[in-house]
DONUFI-592478 format. One record per residue (C-alpha): residue number from 1; chain; x, y, z. Coordinates in Angstrom, 3 decimals. Each point is the difference from the previous one (the first is absolute). Example, Ala and Ser with C-alpha at 12.3 -4.5 7.8 and 13.67 -1.06 7.14 Angstrom:
BEGIN
pator,timar,east,north,up
1,A,12.300,-4.500,7.800
2,A,1.370,3.440,-0.660
//
This chain:
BEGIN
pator,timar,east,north,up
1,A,0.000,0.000,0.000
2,A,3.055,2.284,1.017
3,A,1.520,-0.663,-3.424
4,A,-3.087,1.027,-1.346
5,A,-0.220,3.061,1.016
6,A,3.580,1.010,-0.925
7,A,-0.607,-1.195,-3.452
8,A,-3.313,2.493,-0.089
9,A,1.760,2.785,1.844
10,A,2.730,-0.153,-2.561
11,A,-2.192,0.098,-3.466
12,A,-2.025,2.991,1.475
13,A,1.558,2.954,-1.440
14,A,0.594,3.329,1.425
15,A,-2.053,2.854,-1.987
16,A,2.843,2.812,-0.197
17,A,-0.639,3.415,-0.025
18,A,0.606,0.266,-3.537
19,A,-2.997,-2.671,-0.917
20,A,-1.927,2.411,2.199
21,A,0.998,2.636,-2.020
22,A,-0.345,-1.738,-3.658
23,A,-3.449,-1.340,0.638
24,A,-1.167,3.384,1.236
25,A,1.265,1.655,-3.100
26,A,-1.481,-2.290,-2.006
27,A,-3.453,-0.131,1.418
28,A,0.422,3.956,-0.363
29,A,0.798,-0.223,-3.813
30,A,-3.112,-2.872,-0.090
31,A,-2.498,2.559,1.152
32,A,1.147,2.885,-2.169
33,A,-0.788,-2.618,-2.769
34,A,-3.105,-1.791,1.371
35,A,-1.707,3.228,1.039
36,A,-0.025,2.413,-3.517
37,A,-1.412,-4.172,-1.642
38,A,-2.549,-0.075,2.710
39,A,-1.432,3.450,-0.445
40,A,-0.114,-0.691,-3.562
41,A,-1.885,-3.115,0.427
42,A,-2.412,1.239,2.446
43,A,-0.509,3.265,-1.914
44,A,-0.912,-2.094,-2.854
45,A,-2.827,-1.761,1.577
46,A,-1.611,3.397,1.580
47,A,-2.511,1.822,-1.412
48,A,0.414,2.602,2.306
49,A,3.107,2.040,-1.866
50,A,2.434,1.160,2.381
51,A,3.627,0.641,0.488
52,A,0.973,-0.536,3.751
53,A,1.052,-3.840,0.846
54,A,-2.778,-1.980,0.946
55,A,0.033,-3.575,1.141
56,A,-3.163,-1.390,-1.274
57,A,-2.271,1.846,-3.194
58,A,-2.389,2.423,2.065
59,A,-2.464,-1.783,-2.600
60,A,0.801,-2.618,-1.928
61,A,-0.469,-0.303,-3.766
62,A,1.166,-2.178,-2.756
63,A,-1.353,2.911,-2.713
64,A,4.116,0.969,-0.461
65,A,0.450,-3.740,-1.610
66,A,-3.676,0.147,-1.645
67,A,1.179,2.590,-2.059
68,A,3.178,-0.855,-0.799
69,A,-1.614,-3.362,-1.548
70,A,-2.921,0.961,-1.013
71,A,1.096,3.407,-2.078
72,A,1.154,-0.305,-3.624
73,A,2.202,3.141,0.806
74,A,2.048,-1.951,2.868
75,A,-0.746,-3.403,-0.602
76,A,1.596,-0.285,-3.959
77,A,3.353,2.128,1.544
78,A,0.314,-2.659,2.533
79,A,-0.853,-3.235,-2.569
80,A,2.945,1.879,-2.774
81,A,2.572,-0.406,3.030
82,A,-0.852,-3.340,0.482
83,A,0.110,-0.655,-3.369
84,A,3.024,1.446,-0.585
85,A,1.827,-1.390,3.124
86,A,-0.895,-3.440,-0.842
87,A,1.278,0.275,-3.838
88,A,2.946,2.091,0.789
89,A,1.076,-2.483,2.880
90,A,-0.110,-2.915,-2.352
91,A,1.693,1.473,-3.153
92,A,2.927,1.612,2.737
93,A,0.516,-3.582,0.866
94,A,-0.554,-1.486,-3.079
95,A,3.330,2.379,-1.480
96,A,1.969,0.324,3.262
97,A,0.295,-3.756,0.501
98,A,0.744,-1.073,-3.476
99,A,2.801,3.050,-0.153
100,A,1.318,-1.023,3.154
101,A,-0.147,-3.497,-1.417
102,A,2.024,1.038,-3.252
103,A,2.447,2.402,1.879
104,A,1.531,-3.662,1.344
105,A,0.307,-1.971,-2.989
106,A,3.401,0.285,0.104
107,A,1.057,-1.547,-3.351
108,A,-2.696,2.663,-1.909
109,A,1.860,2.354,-2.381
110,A,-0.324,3.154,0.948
111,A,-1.161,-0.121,3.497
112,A,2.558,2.509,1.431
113,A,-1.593,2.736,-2.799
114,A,-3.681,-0.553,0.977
115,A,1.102,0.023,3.582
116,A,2.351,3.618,0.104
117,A,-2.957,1.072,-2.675
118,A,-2.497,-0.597,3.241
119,A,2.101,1.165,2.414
120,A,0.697,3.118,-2.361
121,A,-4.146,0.689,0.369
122,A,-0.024,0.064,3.811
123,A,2.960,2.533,-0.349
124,A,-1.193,1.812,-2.391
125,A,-4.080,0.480,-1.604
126,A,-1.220,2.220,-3.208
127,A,-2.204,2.668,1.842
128,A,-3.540,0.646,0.460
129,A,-0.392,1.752,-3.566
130,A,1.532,-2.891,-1.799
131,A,-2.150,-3.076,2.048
132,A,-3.216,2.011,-0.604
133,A,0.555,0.142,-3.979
134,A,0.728,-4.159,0.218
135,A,-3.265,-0.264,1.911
136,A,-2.453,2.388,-2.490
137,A,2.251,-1.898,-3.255
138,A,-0.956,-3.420,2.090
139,A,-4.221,1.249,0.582
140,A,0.745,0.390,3.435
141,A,-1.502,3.183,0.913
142,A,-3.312,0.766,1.627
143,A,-0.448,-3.744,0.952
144,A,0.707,-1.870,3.229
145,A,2.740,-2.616,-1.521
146,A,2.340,2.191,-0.290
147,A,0.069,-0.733,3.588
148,A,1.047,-4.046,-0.889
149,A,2.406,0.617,-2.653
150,A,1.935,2.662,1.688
151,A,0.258,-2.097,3.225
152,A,0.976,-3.340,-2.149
153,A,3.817,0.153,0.174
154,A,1.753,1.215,3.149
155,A,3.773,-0.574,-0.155
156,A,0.860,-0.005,3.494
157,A,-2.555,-2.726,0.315
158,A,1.817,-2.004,-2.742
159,A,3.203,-0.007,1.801
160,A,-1.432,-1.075,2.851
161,A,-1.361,-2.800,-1.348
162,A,2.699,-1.033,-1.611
163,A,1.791,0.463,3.345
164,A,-2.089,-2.459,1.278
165,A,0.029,-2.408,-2.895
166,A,3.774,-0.227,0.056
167,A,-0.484,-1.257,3.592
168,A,-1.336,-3.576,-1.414
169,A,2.386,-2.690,-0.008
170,A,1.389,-0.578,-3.064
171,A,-0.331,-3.494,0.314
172,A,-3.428,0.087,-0.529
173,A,0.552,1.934,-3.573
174,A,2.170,-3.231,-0.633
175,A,-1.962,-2.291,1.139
176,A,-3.234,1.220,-2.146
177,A,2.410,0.127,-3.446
178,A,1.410,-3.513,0.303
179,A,-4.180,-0.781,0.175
180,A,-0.121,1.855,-2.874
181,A,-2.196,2.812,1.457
182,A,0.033,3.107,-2.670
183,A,0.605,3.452,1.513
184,A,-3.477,1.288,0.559
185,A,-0.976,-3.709,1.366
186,A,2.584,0.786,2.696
187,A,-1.212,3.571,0.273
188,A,-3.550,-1.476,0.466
189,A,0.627,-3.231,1.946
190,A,3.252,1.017,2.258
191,A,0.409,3.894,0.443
192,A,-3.254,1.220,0.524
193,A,-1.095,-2.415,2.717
194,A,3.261,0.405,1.697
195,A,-0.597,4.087,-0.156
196,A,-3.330,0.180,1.775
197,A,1.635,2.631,2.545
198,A,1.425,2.123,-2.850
199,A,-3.392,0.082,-2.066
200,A,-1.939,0.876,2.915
201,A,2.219,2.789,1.612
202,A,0.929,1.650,-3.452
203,A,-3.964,-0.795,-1.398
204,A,-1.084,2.065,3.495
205,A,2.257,2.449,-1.298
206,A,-1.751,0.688,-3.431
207,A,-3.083,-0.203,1.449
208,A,0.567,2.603,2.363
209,A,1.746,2.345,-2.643
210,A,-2.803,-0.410,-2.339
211,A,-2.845,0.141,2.324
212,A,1.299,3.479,1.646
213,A,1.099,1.480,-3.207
214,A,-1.492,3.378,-0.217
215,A,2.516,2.211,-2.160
216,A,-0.601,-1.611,-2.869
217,A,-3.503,-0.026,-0.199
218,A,0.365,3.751,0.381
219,A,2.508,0.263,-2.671
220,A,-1.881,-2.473,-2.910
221,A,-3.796,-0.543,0.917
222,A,-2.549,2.855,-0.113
223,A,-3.383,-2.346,-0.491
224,A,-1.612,-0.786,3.527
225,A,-0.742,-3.244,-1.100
226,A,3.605,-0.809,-0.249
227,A,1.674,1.423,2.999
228,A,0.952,-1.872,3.149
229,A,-1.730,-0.366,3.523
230,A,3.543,1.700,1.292
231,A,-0.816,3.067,-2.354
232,A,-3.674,0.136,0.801
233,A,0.646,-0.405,3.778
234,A,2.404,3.428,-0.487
235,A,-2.282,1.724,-1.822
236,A,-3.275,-0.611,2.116
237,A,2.525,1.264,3.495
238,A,1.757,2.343,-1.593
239,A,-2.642,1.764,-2.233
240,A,-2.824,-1.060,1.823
241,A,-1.576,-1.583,-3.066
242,A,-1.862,-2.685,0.985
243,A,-2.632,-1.967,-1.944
244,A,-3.468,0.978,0.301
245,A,-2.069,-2.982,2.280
246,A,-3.282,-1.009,1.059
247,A,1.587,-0.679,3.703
248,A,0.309,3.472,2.495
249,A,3.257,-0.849,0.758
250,A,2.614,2.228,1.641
251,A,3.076,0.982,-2.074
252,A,2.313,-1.174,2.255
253,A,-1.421,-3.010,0.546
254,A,0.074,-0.661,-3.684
255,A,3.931,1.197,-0.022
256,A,0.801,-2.415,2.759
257,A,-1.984,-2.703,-1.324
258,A,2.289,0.302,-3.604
259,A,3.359,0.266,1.895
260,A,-1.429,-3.466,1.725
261,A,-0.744,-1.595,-3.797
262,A,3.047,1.027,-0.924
263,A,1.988,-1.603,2.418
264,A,-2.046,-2.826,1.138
265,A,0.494,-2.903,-3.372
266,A,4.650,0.918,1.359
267,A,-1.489,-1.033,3.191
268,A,-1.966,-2.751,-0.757
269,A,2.743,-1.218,-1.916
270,A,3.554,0.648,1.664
271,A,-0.606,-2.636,2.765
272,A,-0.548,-2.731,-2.477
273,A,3.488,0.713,-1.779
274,A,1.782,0.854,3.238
275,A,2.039,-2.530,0.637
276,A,1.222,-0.192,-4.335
277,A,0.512,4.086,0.974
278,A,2.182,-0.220,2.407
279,A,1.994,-2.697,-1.611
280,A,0.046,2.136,-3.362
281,A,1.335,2.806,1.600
282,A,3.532,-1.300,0.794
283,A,-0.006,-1.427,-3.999
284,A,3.790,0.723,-1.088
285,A,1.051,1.539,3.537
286,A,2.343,-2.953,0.546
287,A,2.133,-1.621,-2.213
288,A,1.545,-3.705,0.484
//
């Protein structure tokens, strides 16, 4: 019984000022966070509008979300982005993972080239003037696909795919070759099912840059059937130009209810890809 004791005495550890200190500054940082989210959320769902913190909605309404799907004028901005996110994610990994796949065929002629000619891109890009003559010669203008094409091809993406990608044994390359496996059947059948942390970290990563882009919208698309839910959601807080409704709902209300949409399908989403995430993060940080 003596022994134990000693044996529990010893594994309990001593919390040290500096613990102390660390989880106080972080549940400090948490609320700074937590709190501007919860007003948000809570503002969203009250048809009161105010704009002092409140706990709970004085009265609670679901008229903010009614309206956002149930009026053409917010409801087709928020089905383009999803549109567009879901295209835009697919075609950025449909190019970044079969340039990262070509940057390491080693034997290819000409790989250095097309690899200095990418790296010469992220260095280096034509302008705004020049990209938005490519995009009216390519029928890009005034429609919401621009917002696919433009996001297709992301450089830094493709080297960090083909980071990852050199991080596969080689033996398994071998192996598939003496079986007589062409190139794309060991694309298909080896590297992508090994790089399930790379395509969902990098894939999170077009989604989000496609999803929040609001510049170019601006810049190329003047039809308000075409624009984003990111451009619409600026305009309605900014200008105050919000749809006309059959619900009596509050303005802020409204506001707070389209920052929620906005952010909610990131949400939704992130904890389902977490644990690829944080594994894609550190893709080419070490090398063996």
């Amino acid at each position: 019984m003596a022994e134990t004791k000693a044996v529990y005495h010893k594994k309990k550890k001593k919390v040290s000022l500096f613990s102390i200190v660390n989880y106080i500054i972080f549940i400090i940082i948490g609320l700074i966070i937590l709190v501007p989210m919860w007003k948000v959320v809570v503002d969203s769902f009250n048809a009161v509008g105010v704009y002092q913190f409140k706990l709970w909605p004085s009265e609670f309404t679901l008229d903010g979300y009614k309206v956002i799907l149930g009026e053409k004028g917010l409801l087709r901005p928020l089905v383009n982005s999803f549109v567009t996110t879901i295209f835009g994610t697919l075609l950025g990994l449909v190019l970044c993972t079969l340039g990262g796949y070509v940057l390491i065929q080693f034997d290819m002629p000409g790989r250095n080239l097309l690899a200095y000619f990418l790296l010469f891109t992220m260095i280096f890009s034509g302008g705004m003037i020049p990209e938005y003559l490519v995009m009216r010669r390519l029928g890009l203008l005034n429609s919401m696909w621009i917002l696919v094409i433009k996001h297709g091809i992301n450089v830094s993406n493709i080297v960090l795919m083909r980071n990852f990608f050199e991080g596969i044994p080689a033996s398994l390359f071998e192996a598939a070759k003496i079986d007589g496996c062409s190139p794309m059947g060991i694309f298909t059948r080896i590297v992508l099912p090994l790089s399930k942390a790379a395509l969902a970290s990098i894939g999170l990563m077009f989604a989000v840059s496609v999803w929040n882009d609001y510049s170019t919208v601006q810049i190329y698309i003047q039809s308000p059937d075409q624009v984003n839910f990111q451009y619409k959601l600026r305009v309605m807080i900014m200008d105050g130009d919000t749809p006309p409704t059959a619900y009596n709902v509050a303005q802020t209300t409204l506001y707070n209810a389209g920052i929620i949409a906005a952010i909610l399908p990131f949400m939704i989403l992130y904890p389902f890809l977490q644990k690829y995430f944080v594994k894609g993060v550190n893709i080419g940080a070490v090398k063996e």
